[in-house]
N, C-alpha and C positions, 0 to 999 in steps of 0.2 A: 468726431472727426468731421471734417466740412465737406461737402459737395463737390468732386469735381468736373468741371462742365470742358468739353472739347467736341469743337467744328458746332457749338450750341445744342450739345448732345451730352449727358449725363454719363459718367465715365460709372460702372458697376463691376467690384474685383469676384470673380466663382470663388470658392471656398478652396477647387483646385489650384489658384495661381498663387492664394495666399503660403495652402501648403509646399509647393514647387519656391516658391521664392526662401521660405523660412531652411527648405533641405538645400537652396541652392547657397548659402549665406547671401542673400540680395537683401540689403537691409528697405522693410518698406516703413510706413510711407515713402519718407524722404529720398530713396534712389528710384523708387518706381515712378514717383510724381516728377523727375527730374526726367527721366526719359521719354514720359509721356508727352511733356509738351514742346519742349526743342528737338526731340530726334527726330529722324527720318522716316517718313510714315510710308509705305506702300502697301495696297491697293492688292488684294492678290480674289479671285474666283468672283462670287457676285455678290457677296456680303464680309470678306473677306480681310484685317487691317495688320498691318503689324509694322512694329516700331523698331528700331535697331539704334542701338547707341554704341559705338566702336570707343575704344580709349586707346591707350598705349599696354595699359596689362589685360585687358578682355574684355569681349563686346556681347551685349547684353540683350536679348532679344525679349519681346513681350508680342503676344499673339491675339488678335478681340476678332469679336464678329459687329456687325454693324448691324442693329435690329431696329429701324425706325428711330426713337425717340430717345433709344440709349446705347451706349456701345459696351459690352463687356468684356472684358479681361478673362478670357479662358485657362493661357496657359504663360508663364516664364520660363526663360533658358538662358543659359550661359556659352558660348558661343568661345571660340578661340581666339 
């Protein structure tokens, strides 16, 4: 699988977000990499990011921390 780089930052998934996305049916790559880079990023505590994609059947949330050189993907949720 290839690298993906966001804000010139190294995107890295935990082992947890994989397993949360696969119990959540979030199909990944392909939906996580689709939210990652057009959705809506906010900014939350001091290292704090998280991505929100809204559709018409349910909105999808992805949660990372911001650690210098890379950002990682903690946790995924599905959202109402």
């Amino acid at each position: 699988m290839e690298e993906i780089y966001l804000f010139g930052k190294r995107i890295l998934l935990m082992h947890h977000a994989l397993r949360r996305a696969k119990e959540r049916k979030i199909s990944y790559p392909d939906r996580v990499f689709q939210i990652l880079h057009p959705g809506k990023v906010k900014r939350f505590r001091r290292r704090g990011i998280k991505w929100t994609k809204i559709t018409k059947k349910d909105s999808i949330i992805i949660i990372g921390e911001d650690i210098g050189e890379y950002i990682i993907i903690k946790t995924i949720e599905r959202g109402n």
